[in-house]
C-alpha positions in Angstrom: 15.4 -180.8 69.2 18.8 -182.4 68.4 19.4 -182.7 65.1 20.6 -186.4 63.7 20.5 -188.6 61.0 16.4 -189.0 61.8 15.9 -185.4 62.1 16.9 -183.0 59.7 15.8 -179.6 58.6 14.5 -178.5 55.5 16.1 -175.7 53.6 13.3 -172.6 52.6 12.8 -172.0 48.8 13.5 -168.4 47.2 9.9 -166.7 45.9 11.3 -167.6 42.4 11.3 -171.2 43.0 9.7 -173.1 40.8 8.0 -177.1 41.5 6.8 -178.8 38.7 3.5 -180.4 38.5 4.1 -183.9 39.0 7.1 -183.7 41.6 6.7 -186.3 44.2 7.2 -185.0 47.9 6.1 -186.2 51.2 3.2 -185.0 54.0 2.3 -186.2 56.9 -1.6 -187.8 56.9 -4.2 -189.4 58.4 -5.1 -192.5 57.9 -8.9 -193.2 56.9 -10.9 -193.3 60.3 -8.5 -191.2 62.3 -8.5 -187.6 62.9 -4.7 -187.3 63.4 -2.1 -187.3 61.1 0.5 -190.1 61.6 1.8 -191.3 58.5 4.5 -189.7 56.5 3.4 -190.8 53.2 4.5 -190.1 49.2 2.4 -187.9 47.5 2.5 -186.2 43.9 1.8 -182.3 43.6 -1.0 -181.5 40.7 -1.5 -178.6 38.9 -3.6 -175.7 40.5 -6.3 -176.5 38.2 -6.9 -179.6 39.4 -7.8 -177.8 43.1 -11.0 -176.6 41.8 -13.2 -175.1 44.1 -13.3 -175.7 47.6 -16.9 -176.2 48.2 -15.8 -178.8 51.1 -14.9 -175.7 53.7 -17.6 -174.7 55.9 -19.4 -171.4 54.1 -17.7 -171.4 51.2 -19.3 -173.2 48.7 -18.0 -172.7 45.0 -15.4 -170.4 46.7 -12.2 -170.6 44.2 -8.7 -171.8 45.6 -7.0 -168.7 46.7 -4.0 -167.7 44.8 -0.6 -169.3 46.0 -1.9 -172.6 46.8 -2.0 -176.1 45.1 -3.3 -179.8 45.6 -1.3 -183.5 45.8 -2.6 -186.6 45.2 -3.3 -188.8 48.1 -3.3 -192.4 48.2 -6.2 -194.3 48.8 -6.2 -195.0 52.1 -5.7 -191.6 53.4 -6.5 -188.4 54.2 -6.3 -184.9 55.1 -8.8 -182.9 57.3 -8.8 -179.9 58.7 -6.7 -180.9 61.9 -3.7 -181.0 59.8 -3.6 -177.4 59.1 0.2 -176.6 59.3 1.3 -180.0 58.4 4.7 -179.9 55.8 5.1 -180.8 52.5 8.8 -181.8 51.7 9.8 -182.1 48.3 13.6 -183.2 47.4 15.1 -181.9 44.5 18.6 -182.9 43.1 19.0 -184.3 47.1 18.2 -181.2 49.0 15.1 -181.0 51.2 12.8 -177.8 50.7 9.5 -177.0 52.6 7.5 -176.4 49.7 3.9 -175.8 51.1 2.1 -176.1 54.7 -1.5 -178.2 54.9 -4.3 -175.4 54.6 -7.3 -177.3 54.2 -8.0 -181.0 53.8 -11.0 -182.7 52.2 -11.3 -185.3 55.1 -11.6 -188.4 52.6 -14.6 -186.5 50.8 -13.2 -187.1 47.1 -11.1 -183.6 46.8 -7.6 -183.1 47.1 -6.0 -181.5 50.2 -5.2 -177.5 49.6 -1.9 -176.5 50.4 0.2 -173.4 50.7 3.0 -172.7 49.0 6.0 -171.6 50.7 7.9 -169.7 48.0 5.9 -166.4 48.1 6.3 -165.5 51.6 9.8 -165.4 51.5 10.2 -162.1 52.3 8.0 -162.4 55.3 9.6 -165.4 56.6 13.1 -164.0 56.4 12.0 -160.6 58.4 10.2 -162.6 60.9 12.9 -165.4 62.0 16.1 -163.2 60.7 18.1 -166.4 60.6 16.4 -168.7 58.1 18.4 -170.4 55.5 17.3 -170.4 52.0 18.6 -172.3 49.4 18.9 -172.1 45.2 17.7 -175.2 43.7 20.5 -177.2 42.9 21.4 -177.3 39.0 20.0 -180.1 36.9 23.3 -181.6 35.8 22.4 -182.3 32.4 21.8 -178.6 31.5 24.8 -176.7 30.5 25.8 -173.8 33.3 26.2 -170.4 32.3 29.9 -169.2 34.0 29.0 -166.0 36.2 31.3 -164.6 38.9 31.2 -165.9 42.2 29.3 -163.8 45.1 29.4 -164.6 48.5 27.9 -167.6 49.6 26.4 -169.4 46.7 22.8 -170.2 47.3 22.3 -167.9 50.9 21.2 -164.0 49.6 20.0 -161.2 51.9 17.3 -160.4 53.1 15.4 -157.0 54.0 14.1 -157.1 57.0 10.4 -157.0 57.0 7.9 -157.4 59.5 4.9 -157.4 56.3 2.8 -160.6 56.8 2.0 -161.3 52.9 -1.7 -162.4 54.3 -3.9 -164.9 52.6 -4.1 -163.3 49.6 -0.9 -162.2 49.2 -1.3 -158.6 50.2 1.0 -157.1 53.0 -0.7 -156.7 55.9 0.9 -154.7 59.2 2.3 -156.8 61.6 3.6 -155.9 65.5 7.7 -156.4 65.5 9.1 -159.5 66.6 10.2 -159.8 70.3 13.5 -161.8 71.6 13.2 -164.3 73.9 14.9 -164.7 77.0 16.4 -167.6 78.1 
């Protein structure tokens, strides 16, 4: 896809990042009566707690959230189901774009928030997998005062070890076959 003012991509966050209950970010949802996401629309991420348990997924009644996941706040009106699995949460902070979770499971417009991944811990995985992703810092909040450090490289891009680890649901490495180049 050609990139343009429409289409832009979002930088990766470092597993240290940090987003603060409350930050308002955008996904793409359905709207009530549909199946299929189509609207991008403003949402507000909540604190874990506020996930619960996801009793609304198939067998797994009174199953607790897994770890590195949170809700958002929806506005009436929509919804997100199961279908949406995958679907991005941007979040901009200090005007840079971050991919801060993926849609894992939705509540389909049953009264609980939608469950979403967060993208932070699987850094490591990421950057072994694609090799060329681009993380960035967090821009600094210009009110705070700055801390004078020496200059390394390319501020905001560190390296990566390469990995092929997939951090699994739970966060625990699992083995995963190498990565093959395409041809083109």
């Amino acid at each position: 896809l050609p990139l343009g003012p429409a289409l832009r991509p979002l930088c990766l966050p470092y597993s240290e990042h940090q987003r603060p209950p409350g930050t308002r970010c955008w996904a793409l949802l359905a709207p009530n009566g549909s199946s299929i996401p189509e609207e991008l629309v403003s949402v507000e991420v909540t604190p874990s707690e506020s996930c619960g348990t996801r009793g609304d997924v198939g067998d797994n009644v009174g199953v607790p959230s897994p770890p590195d996941t949170f809700c958002i706040t929806i506005p009436e009106g929509t919804h997100a189901c199961q279908p949406d699995g995958g679907s991005p949460l941007a979040c901009e902070e200090r005007g840079v774009w971050f991919l801060v979770g993926t849609a894992s499971v939705g509540g389909c417009a049953q009264g609980r928030p939608p469950l979403f991944t967060a993208t932070p811990p699987y850094e490591r995985w990421v950057a072994g997998i694609t090799r060329e992703a681009y993380f960035a810092e967090t821009p600094p909040d210009p009110h705070e005062e700055e801390e004078e450090e020496e200059p390394t490289g390319d501020p905001g891009v560190r390296e990566h070890p390469e990995t092929s680890e997939n951090p699994g649901i739970w966060g625990e490495p699992e083995p995963m076959g190498t990565p093959h180049p395409t041809e083109d």
